[in-house]
Every structure is written in structure tokens, then in C-alpha cells.
C-alpha positions in Angstrom: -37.4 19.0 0.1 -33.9 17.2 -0.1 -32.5 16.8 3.4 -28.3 16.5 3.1 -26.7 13.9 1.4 -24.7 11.6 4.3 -21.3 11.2 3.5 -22.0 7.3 5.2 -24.1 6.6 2.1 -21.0 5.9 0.2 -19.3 3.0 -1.4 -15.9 2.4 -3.1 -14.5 0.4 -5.6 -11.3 -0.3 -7.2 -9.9 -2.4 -10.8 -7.2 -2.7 -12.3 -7.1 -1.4 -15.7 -5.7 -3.2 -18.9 -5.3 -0.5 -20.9 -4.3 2.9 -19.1 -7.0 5.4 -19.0 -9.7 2.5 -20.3 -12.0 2.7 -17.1 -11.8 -1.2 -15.8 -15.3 -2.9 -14.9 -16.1 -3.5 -11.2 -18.3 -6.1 -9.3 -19.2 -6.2 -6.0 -16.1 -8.4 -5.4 -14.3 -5.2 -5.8 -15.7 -3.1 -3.4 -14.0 -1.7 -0.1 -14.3 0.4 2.5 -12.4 3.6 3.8 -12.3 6.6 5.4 -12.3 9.0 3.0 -11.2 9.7 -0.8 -10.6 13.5 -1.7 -10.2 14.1 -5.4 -9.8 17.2 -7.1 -10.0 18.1 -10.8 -7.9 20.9 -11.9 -7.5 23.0 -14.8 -4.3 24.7 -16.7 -5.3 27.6 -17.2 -2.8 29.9 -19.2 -2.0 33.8 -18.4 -3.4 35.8 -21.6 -0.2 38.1 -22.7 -1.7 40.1 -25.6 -3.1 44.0 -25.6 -6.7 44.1 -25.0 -7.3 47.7 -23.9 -8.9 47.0 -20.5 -7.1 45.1 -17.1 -10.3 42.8 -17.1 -9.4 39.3 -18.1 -11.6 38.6 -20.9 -11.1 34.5 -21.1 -10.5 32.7 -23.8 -12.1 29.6 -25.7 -11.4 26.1 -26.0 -10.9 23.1 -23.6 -8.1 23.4 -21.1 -5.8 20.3 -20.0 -6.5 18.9 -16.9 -4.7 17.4 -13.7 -6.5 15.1 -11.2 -5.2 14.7 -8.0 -6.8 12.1 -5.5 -6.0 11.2 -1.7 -7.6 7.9 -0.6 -7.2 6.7 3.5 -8.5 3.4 4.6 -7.9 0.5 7.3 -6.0 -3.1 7.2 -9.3 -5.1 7.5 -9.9 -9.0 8.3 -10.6 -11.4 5.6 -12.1 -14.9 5.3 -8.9 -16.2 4.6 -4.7 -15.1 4.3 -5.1 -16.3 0.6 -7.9 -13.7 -0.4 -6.4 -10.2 -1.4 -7.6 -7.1 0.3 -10.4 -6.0 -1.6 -8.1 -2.7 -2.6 -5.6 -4.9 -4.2 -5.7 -3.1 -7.1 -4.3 0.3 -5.3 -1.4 -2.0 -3.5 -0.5 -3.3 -7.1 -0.4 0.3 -8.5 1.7 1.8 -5.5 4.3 -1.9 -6.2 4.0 -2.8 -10.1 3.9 -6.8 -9.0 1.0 -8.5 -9.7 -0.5 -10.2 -6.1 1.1 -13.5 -5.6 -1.4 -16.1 -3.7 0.7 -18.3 -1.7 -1.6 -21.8 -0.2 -1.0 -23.2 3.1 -1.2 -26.4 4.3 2.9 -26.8 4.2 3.3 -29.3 6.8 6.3 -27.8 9.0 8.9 -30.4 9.7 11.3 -28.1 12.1 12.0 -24.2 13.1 15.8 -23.5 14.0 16.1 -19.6 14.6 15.6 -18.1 11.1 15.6 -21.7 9.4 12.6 -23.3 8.8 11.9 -26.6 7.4 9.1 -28.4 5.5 8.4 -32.0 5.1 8.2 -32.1 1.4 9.5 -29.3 -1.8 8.1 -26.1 -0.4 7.7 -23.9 -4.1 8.4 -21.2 -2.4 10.9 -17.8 -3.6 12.3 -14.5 -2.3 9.7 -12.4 -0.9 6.8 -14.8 -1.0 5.1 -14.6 2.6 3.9 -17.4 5.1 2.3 -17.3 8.2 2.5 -19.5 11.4 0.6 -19.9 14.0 -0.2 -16.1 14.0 3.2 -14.7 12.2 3.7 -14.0 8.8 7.0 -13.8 7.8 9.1 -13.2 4.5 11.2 -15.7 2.5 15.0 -14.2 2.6 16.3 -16.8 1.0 15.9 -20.6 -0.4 19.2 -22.5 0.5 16.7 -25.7 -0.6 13.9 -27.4 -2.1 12.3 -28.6 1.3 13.8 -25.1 3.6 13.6 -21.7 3.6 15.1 -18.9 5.7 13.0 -16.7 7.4 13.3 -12.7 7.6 12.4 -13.1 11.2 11.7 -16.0 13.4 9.0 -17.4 14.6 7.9 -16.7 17.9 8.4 -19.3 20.9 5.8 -22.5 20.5 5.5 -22.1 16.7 7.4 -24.7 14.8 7.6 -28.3 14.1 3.8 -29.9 13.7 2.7 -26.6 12.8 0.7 -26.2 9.1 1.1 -23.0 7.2 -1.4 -20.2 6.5 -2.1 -18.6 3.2 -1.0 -15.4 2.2 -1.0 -12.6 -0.5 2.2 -11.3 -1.4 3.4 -8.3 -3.5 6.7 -7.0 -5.1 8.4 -3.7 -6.8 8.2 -4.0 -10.9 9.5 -1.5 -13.2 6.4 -0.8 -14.4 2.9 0.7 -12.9 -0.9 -0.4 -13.7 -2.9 2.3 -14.2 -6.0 1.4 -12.1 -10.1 2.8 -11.7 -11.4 4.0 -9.1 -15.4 4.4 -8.3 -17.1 6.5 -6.1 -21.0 6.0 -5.4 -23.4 7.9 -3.2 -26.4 7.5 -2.5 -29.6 8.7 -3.7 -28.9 7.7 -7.2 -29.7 10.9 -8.8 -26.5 12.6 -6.2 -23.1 13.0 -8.0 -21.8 9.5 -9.0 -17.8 9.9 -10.4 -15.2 7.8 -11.4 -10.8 8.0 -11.7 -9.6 6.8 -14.2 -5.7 6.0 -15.3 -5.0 6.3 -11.0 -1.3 5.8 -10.5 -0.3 5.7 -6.5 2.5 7.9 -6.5 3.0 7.7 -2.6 1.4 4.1 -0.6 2.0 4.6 3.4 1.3 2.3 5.8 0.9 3.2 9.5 2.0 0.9 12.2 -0.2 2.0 15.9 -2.7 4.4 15.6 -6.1 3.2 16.5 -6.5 0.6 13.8 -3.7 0.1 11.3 -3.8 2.8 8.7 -3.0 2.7 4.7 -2.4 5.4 2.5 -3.1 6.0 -1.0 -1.7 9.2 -3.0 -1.4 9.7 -6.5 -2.6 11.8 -9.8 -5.3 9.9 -12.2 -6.0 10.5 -16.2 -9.2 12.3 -15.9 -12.2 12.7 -13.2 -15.5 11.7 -14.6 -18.8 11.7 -13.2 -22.4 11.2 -13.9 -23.6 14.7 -14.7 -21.2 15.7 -16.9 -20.8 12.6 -18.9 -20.1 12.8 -22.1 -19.9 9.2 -24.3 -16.5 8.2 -24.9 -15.0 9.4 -21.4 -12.7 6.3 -20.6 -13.8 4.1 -23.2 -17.4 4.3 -21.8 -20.6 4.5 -23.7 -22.4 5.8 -20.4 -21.6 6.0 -16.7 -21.6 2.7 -15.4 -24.5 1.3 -13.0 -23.3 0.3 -9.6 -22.8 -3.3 -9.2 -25.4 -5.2 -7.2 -24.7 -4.0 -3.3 -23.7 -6.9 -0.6 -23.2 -6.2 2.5 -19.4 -5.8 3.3 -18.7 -7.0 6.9 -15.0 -6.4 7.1 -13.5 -5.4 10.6 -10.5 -3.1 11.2 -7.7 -4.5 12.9 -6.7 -2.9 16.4 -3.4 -0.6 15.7 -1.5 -2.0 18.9 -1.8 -5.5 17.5 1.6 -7.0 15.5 5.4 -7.6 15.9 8.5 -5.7 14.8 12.1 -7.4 14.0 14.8 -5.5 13.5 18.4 -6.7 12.4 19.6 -10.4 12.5 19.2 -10.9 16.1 16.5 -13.4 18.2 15.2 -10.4 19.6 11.7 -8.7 19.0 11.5 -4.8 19.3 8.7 -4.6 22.4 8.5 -0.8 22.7 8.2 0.4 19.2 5.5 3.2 19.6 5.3 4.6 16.1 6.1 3.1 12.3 5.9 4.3 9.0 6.8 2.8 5.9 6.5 5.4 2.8 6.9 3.8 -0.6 7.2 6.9 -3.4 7.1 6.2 -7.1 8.1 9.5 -8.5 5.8 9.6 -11.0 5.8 11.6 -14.3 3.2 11.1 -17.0 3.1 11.4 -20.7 1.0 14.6 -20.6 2.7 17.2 -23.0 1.5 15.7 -26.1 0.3 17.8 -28.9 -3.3 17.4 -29.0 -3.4 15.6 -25.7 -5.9 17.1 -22.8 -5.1 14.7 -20.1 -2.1 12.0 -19.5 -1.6 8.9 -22.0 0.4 7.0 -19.7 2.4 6.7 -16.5 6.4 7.6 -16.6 7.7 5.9 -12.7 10.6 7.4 -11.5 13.4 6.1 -8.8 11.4 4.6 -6.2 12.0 5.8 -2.8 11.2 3.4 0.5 11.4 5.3 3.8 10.5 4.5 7.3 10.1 6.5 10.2 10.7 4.7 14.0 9.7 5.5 17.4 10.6 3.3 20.2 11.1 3.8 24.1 14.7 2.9 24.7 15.9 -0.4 26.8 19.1 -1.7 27.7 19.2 -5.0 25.0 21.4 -5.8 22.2 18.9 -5.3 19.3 19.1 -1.4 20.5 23.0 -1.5 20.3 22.6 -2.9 17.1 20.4 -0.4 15.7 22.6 2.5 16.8 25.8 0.9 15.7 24.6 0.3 11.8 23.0 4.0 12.1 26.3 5.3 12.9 28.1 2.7 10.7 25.3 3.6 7.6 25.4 -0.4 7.1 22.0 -2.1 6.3 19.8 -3.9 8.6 16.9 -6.5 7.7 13.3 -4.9 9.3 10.1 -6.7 9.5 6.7 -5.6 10.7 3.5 -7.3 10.8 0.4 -5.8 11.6 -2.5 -7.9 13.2 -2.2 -11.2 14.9 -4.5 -13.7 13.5 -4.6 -15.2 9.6 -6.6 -13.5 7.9 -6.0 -10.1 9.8 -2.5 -9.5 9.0 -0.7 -7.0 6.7 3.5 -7.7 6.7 6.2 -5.7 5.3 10.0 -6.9 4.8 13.0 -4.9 4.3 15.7 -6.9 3.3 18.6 -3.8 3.3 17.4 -0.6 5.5 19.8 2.1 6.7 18.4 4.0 9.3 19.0 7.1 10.5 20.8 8.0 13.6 18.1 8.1 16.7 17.1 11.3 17.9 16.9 11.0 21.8 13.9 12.3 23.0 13.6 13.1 27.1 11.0 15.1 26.9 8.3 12.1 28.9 9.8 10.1 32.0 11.2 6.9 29.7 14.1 8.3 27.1 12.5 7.4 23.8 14.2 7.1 20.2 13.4 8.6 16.7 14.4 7.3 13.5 13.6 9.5 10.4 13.8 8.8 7.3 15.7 5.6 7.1 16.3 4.1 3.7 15.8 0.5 2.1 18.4 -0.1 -0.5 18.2 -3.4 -2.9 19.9 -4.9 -6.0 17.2 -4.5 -8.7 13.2 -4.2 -8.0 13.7 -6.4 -3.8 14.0 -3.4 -1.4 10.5 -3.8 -0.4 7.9 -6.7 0.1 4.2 -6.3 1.3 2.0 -9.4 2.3 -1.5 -9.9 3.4 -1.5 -13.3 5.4 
């Protein structure tokens, strides 16, 4: 007799798609892990209105459009190196619209002056490309030249001139959004094997000190489809696709307390932050009224939307004066975060223009603590958010 299927026994893989709603091939090099994926296939089903004789609902015929909604939570895991993507790159593109950038290292660093740093030769570097230094990745703000770059942060004391860059992966906002596939195997074989097709991340979240740094995926996809239901055609498919030959997947979570946070244009890191969250929201609409159309033909983004929630205990410094004084003033602020500490364990985000909100004071413990909701990044055109893998 069948014993219960473990929810362990279960593997995840992610592609982006070329065509939207074509299900994109996977290989093992696509694989990831996470904690969970909740998907949900949904039917419109439409209130009959005509005189039957009888309060029973009698149903009615035909094939109903559908809406598929999907949840997916997973960690910020090492890698062999800062210039390999995550393995779900293809869910960080969707929730950004840029294509991952893969930035080498080996830049031989000449000299680091506060937010200046200098190479020894023409760097090839542009705005919102990421490098990382002796353990911190930080953003390119701007190029003033060929061989120097400034720095959304600084580095940290000891980090400078002799020092050779890390790799990294870097992302940035486009107008327009990849549809992308998402697989789900179980084991046994014979168990429900299903697949997301035309996924969209409508809402990407990353979460600064919980136990391991956290990522969330939210979003709507084309159509669920799985292996028992099948029908040739779904997606472009003849049949449901085989599962790629397993290897094992030895990735490691990163510890949540492990990272930096910069905050305005001071030399000062932010020590006490206790709690980050950086939302970015897509606002998505799809192209799903068509006449003869049963599930969306293609994604519609809307005004993106980049939020961030603070908590930090209060000191006495100047990068806490400065804080209040632009939340008060409603004038933007540079923020940079990096979670993880070593290269190939970090994840960065840059924030060239944020607003935040005023603090809540919070005196509820025996240190006076400060909330930020809801601050908001502001740009010029497709820059008010940058994410990096280093």
C-alpha cells in the first residue's frame, strides 16, 4: 500500500521563456531549491441568470477561463563563484525585466578615497553594474572616468588599494517582463508532476534578518499544467516533459544576521538595523479578455512600485539625524544593503533616490527603536532599483 508522498521529495526548476506561454526547456543547471511553491488554478465561473424552474444550479457546458496564481519562498544561497547567477535567475529577471549582467573580477584596485574608487587600467564598468571587495559588494553610482568609479557606499576599513575585484551578477528595471516556466517534480514518478507556464512576478521581496536571508516570489502564470491531465499542445508541448538527469544540489543558505546597510551619503554604516524589506511590485495586467482566449496571451506591467520597510534601534550619530531630517524634508536618500559576507554568498540591493517615511518611535523594549514604513525609491527612467549577486 502507498505510504504518503514526502513533501522533501521535491525538486524545482525555473527558464526563462522566449515566447510567452511556450513552456522553456530545463536542465539540471536550472534547478533550485526552496521552501515552498503554492499554486492554485482557478476557474471563472459565471452566475446563470435565465428561468430554469428550480433554485438548483444546473451547470452549464463548455470550458471556463482560468487564472493561476503561484507563491514561491526560497533562501539567498552560496555559489561557486560571484559571477554565476542564482540558479532562480530566471524569477529575478521576471520580477526586474533586465537581463543578468555578469560582471568579471580581477580589476586590480589602484586606490579607495571614501566613495571613489580607482582602478589601475579602463574599468568597463556602468551605472548599476556591482563589484565586490574584499567581502563588500557595492553599486556603480556613477562613472566620472575610464579608470574610476564612484561607489554607492564605501568600502569598509582595510579594503582598498592592492585589493582585486570579485565577480558579480547584476540586474536592472526594463519596461518589459519575460514571461518565465516554472517546474515542479515529486517523487515517485507516477505522483502529480505540474508545470507554470507564462509566470510573471508581480511582487519580488527580499528580507534582510530572519534566520537565513529570505526571497520572495509572487505572481499569476498563463496556465497550470501537470502530468495527469495533459493534453498535447499545453504550452507548446507534445507531452509532459521528463525531469532532467538529477545532481545533487549542495547549496547553503546564508545566515540572516550576516551583511551591511548604508544609508545616505555619509561614512557611516547603520549597526542596529534589525529588520529590512525591499518590495518591488510590477502591477501587472495581462491580455486575458480576448475573444476566444481561455487563458492570458501576454503580460501588460504596470507603474512599478519599490518600497522598503526599516527597523533600527536608535543611537545618537549623524547618519540617524540624517535619516529623520530627509523623512521630514521628503528629499531622497541613497540606501544600500548587502546580504552575506563572502563572494559568492552575497545578494546587494542599491537605491539610488529613496524617501522614507517618517520613523515611528517604538518604546515598547528597554532601547527606543525606529520604524520606517513604506519608504519609496524614486528614479528618472527604469534606475530606482538595482539587485546584484556578488
Amino acid at each position: 500500500m502507498a505510504c504518503y508522498i514526502s513533501s522533501r521529495n521535491n525538486r524545482y526548476y525555473a527558464a526563462v521563456e522566449e515566447t510567452y506561454g511556450t513552456a522553456a526547456p530545463v536542465t539540471a543547471a536550472n534547478r533550485f531549491n526552496a521552501v515552498t511553491l503554492e499554486a492554485q488554478l482557478e476557474y471563472e465561473r459565471p452566475r446563470r441568470k435565465d428561468k430554469t424552474g428550480t433554485r438548483t444550479d444546473l451547470g452549464f457546458t463548455g470550458e471556463l477561463k482560468r487564472k493561476t496564481r503561484f507563491s514561491l519562498q526560497t533562501y539567498l544561497y552560496s555559489r561557486d563563484s560571484g559571477e554565476q547567477a542564482p540558479r532562480y535567475s530566471a524569477l529575478v529577471q521576471s520580477a526586474l525585466g533586465g537581463a543578468p549582467r555578469a560582471i568579471a573580477g580581477g580589476k586590480a584596485v589602484a586606490s579607495a578615497n571614501g566613495l571613489t574608487l580607482t582602478f589601475g587600467a579602463a574599468h568597463g564598468l556602468s551605472l548599476g553594474d556591482a563589484i565586490s571587495v574584499g567581502g563588500d559588494l557595492r553599486f556603480v553610482a556613477t562613472v566620472p572616468a575610464l579608470d574610476s568609479v564612484t561607489l554607492s557606499a564605501p568600502l569598509r576599513a582595510g579594503a582598498g588599494a592592492g585589493a582585486v575585484t570579485g565577480g558579480a551578477v547584476a540586474y536592472s528595471p526594463a519596461t518589459g517582463l519575460k514571461g518565465v516556466t516554472v517546474y515542479d517534480y515529486w517523487d515517485p514518478e507516477t505522483a502529480v508532476q505540474r508545470l507554470l507556464r507564462g509566470s510573471a512576478v508581480n511582487l519580488m521581496e527580499l528580507k534582510l534578518n530572519a534566520d537565513f536571508h529570505e526571497l520572495v516570489f509572487e505572481g499569476q502564470a498563463a496556465d497550470l499544467v501537470d502530468s495527469k491531465s495533459f493534453v498535447a499542445g499545453s504550452g507548446g508541448l507534445g507531452a509532459f516533459p521528463a525531469e532532467p538527469a538529477q545532481q545533487v544540489v549542495n547549496d547553503w543558505p546564508v545566515p540572516g544576521h550576516l551583511g551591511q546597510a548604508w544609508i545616505g551619503t555619509g561614512p557611516e554604516q547603520l549597526h542596529t538595523l534589525v529588520d529590512a524589506r525591499v518590495r518591488i511590485k510590477n502591477n501587472i495586467d495581462f491580455r486575458s479578455k480576448d475573444f476566444g482566449a481561455l487563458a492570458p496571451r501576454c503580460i501588460v506591467p504596470g507603474d512599478r512600485e519599490v518600497t522598503v520597510d526599516l527597523e533600527m534601534y536608535s543611537q545618537d550619530r549623524t547618519v540617524f539625524d540624517e535619516i529623520y531630517q530627509a523623512a521630514r524634508q521628503q528629499s531622497p536618500i541613497g540606501l544600500t544593503l548587502q546580504m552575506g559576507e563572502a563572494e559568492g554568498s552575497m545578494c546587494g540591493v542599491y537605491i539610488p533616490a529613496l524617501i522614507p517615511a517618517v520613523p515611528e518611535l517604538l518604546d515598547d523594549e528597554e532601547r527606543l527603536r525606529w520604524r520606517l514604513r513604506g519608504c519609496k525609491a524614486i528614479g528618472t527612467g527604469e534606475d530606482e532599483v538595482h539587485v546584484a549577486f556578488g
